[in-house]
C-alpha positions as CSV (number, residue, x, y, z in Angstrom):
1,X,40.5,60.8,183.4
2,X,43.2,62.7,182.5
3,X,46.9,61.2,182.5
4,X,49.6,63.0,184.6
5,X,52.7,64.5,182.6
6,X,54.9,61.8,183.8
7,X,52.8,58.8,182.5
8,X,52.4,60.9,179.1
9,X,56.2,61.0,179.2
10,X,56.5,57.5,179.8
11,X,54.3,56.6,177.1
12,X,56.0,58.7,174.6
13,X,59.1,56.8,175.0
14,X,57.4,53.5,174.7
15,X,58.2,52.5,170.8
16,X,54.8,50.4,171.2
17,X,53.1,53.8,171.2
18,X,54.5,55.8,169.2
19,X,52.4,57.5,165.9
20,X,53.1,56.3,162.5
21,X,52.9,59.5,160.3
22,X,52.9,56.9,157.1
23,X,49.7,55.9,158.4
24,X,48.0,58.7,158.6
25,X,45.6,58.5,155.9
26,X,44.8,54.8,156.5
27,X,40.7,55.6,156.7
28,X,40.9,56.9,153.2
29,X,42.3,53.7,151.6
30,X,40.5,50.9,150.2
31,X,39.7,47.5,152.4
32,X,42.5,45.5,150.7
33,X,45.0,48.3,150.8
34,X,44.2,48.1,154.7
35,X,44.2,45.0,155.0
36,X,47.2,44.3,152.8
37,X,49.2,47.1,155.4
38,X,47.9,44.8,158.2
39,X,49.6,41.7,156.7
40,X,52.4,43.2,155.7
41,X,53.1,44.8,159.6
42,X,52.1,41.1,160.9
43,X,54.6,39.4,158.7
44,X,57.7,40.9,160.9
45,X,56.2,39.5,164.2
46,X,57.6,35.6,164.2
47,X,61.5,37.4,163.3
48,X,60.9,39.2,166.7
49,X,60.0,36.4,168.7
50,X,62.6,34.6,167.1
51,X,65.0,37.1,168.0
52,X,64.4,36.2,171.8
53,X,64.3,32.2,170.8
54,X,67.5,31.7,173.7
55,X,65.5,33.9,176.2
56,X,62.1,31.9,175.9
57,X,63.8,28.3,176.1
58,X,65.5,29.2,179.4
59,X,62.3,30.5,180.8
60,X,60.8,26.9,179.3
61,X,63.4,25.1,180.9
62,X,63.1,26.6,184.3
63,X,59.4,26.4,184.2
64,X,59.2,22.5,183.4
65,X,61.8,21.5,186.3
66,X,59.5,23.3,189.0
67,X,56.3,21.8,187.4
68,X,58.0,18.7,187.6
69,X,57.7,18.8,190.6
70,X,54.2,20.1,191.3
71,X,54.6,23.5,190.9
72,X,52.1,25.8,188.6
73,X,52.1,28.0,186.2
74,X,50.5,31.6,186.5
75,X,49.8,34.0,183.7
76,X,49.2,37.9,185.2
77,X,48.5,40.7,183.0
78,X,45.9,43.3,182.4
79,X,43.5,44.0,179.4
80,X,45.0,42.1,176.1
81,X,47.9,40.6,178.1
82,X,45.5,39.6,180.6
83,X,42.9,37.8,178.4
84,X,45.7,36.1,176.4
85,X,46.9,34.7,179.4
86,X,43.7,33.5,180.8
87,X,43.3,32.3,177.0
88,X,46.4,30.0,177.1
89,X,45.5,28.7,180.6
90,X,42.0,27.8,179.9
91,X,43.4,25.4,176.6
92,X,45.7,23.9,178.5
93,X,43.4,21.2,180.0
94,X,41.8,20.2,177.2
95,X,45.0,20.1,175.1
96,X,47.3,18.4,178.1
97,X,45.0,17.1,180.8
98,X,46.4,19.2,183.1
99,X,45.1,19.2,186.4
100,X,42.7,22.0,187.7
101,X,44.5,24.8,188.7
102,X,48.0,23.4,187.2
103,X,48.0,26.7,184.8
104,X,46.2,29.6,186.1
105,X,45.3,32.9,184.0
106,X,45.1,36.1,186.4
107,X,44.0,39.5,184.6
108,X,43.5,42.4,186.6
109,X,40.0,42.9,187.9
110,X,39.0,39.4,187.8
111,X,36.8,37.3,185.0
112,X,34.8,40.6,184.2
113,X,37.7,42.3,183.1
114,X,37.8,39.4,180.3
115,X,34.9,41.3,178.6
116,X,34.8,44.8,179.8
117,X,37.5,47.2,181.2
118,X,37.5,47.3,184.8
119,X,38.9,51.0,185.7
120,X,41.9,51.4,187.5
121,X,42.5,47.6,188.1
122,X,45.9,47.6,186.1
123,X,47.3,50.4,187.5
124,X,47.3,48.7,191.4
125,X,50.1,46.4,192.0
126,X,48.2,45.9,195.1
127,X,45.6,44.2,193.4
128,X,48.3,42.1,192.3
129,X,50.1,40.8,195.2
130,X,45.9,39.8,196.4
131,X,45.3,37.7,193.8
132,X,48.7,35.9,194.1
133,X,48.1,35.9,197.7
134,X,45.5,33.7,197.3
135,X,46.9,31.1,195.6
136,X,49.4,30.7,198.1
137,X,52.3,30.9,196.2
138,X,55.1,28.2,196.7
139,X,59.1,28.2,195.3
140,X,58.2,25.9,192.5
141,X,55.6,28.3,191.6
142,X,56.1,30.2,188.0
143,X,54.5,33.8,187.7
144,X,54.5,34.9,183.9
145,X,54.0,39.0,183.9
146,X,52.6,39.6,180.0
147,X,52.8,43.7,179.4
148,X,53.3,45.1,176.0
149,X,54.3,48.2,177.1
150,X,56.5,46.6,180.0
151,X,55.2,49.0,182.8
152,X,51.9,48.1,183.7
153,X,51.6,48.3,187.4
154,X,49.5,44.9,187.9
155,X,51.8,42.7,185.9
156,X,55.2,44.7,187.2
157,X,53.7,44.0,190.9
158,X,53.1,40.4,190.3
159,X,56.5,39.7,188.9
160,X,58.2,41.6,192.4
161,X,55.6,39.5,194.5
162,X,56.2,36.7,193.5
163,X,59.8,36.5,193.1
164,X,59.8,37.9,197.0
165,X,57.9,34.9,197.7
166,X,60.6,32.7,196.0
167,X,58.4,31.5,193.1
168,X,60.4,31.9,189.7
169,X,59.3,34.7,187.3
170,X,59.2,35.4,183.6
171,X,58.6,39.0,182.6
172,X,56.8,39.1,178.7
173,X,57.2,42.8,177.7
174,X,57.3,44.1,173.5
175,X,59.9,47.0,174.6
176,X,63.2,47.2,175.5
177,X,64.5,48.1,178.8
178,X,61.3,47.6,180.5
179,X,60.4,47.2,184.1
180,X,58.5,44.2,183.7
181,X,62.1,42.2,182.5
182,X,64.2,43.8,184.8
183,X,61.7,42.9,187.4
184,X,62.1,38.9,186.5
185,X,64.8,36.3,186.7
186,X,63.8,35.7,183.4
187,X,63.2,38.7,181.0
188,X,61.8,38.3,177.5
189,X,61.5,41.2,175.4
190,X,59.9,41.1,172.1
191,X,60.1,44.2,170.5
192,X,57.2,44.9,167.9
193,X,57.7,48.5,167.2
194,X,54.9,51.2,166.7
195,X,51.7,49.8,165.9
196,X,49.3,50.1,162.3
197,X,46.7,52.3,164.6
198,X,48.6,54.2,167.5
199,X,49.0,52.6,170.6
200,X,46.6,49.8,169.9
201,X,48.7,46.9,171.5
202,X,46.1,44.2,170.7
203,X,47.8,44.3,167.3
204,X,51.5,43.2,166.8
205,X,52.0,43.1,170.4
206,X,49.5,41.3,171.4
207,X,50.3,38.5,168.4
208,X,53.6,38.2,169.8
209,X,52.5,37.4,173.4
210,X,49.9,34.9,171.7
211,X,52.9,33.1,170.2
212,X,55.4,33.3,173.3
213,X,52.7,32.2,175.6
214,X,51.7,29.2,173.0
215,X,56.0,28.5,173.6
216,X,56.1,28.7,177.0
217,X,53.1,26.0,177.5
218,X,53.4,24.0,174.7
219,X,56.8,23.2,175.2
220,X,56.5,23.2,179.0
221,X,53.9,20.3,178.1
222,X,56.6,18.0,175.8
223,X,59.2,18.5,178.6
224,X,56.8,17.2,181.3
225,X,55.8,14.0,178.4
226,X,52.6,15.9,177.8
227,X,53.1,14.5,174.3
228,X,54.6,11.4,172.2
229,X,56.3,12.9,169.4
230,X,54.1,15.5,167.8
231,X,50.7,13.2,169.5
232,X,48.7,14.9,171.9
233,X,48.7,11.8,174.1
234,X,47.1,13.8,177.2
235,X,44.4,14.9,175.1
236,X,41.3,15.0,177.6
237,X,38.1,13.5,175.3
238,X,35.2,16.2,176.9
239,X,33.6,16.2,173.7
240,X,32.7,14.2,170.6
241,X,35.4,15.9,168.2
242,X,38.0,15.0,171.2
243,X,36.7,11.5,171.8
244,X,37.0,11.2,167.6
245,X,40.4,13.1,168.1
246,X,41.5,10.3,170.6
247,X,41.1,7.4,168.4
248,X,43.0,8.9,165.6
249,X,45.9,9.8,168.0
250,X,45.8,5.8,169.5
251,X,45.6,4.6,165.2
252,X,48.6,7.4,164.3
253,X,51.2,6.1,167.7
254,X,50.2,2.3,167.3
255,X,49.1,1.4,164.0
256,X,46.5,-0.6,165.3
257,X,42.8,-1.4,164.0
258,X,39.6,0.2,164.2
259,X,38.3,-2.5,166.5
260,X,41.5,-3.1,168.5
261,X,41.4,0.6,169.7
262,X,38.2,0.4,170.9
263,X,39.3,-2.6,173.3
264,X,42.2,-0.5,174.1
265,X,40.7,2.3,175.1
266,X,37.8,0.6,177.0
267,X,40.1,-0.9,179.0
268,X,42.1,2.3,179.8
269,X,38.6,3.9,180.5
270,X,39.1,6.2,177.6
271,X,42.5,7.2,178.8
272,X,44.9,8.1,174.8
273,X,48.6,7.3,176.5
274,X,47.3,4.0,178.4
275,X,45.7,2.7,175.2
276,X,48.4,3.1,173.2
277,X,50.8,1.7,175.9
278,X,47.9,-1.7,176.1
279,X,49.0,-1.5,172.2
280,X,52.3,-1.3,171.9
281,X,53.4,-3.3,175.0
282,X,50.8,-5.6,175.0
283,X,50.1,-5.5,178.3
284,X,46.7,-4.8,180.5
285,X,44.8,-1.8,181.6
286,X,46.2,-2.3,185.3
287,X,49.8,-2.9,184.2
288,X,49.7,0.4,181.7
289,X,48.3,2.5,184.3
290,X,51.2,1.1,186.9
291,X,53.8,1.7,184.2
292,X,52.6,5.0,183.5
293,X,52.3,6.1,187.3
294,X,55.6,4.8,188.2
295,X,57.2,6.8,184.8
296,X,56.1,10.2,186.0
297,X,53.0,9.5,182.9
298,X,56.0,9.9,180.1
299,X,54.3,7.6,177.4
300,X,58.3,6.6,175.8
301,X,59.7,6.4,179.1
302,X,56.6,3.9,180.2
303,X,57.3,1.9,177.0
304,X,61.3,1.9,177.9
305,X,60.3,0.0,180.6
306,X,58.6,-2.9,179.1
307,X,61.8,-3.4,176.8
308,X,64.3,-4.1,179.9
């Protein structure tokens, strides 16, 4: 399909776009060369998110008070931005024990899109406002729109939806003076620049969303007491590495023995943040689980408790 004048326009002003003459002769170098331009183009990404630090601890802060109270957290974006999002909402689980549908990944065209392109499906805003539409959306709601070039039609629609709808929004665009920020009550613009191969926004752009949306989560999780200290305390044992995982978490926060763990966690039915409060507060499954319901499941507010 051809692209109209004014979306070629558009694009042309988009810095994530634009050619790099430089480049030009990149498929005559050698590997390392290539790979050595690579790295050096990836090394400037982390200064850009850290450039928009203030912006992404706002959004953090906004998103954790609604989650606090019950609200989720909604990724929605199209190809890259769209499978990173889904991405960061399928570890979350795992990582946080977050409940099923706590952190939800939207890309446009639903879970085939994740491994083909499905045509059309980010240019409907339409297709946006659906999919939101279906989960209901409530004020303590949080709709993330991830776009590197900032105008994609899916992730621009789902920011306007849902901030209609009263949920709070977070725009994630790598250009300046984008639609998708200016659409949000909170806008985060990293800006990237042009990429090694022309337009290919899986690149630098898509690295930066990787580490915003790793931000937005990760630190959402250690405001809600996710975490105790650096411990991933909420870690849900579904596997044999986790379940290994989980006893070295209980041994690093407590101290305790081989043999003392296991007891702990038995009695917690394999549950990291009630072992290590059986541990450290010497007190019964029962009791741990009480203290850790009636603490909002914050692990040092639990064992704050225990010390009155």
């Amino acid at each position: 399909m051809t692209s109209t004048p004014d979306l070629r326009s558009q694009l042309d002003a988009l810095a994530t776009e634009a050619f790099r003459p430089e480049f030009a002769g990149i498929d005559r170098l050698a590997t390392l060369d290539i790979a050595r331009l690579m790295n050096g183009e990836d090394a400037g990404v982390a200064a850009a998110v850290a450039a928009r630090l203030p912006e992404i601890a706002a959004a953090v802060d906004a998103i954790a008070v609604r989650m606090g109270r019950g609200g989720r957290l909604v990724y929605a974006g199209a190809g890259t931005a769209g499978r990173l999002g889904v991405l960061d909402a399928s570890e979350c689980p795992p990582t946080f024990n977050t409940a099923p549908g706590q952190v939800v990944g939207l890309i446009a065209g639903g879970p085939d899109a994740m491994v083909t392109s499905v045509e059309g499906a980010e240019d409907s805003a339409g297709l946006a406002r659906a999919d939101l539409d279906a989960l209901a959306l409530t004020a303590d709601d949080t709709v993330v729109g991830v776009s590197a070039s900032g105008r994609t039609p899916y992730a621009v629609g789902a920011v306007t939806h849902a901030r209609a709808r009263g949920a709070l929004t977070v725009g994630l665009a790598c250009n300046e003076g984008s639609a998708l920020a200016a659409a949000a009550e909170h806008g985060i613009e990293v800006v990237t620049g042009p990429e090694l191969i022309a337009g290919s926004t899986r690149l630098k752009a898509g690295t930066a969303q990787k580490l915003v949306l790793n931000m937005l989560s990760t630190i959402t999780m250690i405001r809600l007491g996710k975490t105790y200290g650096n411990l991933m305390v909420d870690v849900r044992a579904s596997n044999e590495k986790l379940r290994a995982r989980s006893r070295r978490i209980v041994a690093q926060a407590t101290g305790a023995g081989d043999e003392e763990i296991e007891r702990a966690l038995d009695a917690a039915g394999g549950e990291v943040k009630q072992a290590v409060l059986i541990l450290l507060a010497g007190v019964d499954g029962p009791t741990a689980a009480r203290l850790l319901e009636d603490s909002g499941g914050r692990l040092r507010a639990a064992l704050g408790a225990t010390e009155r």
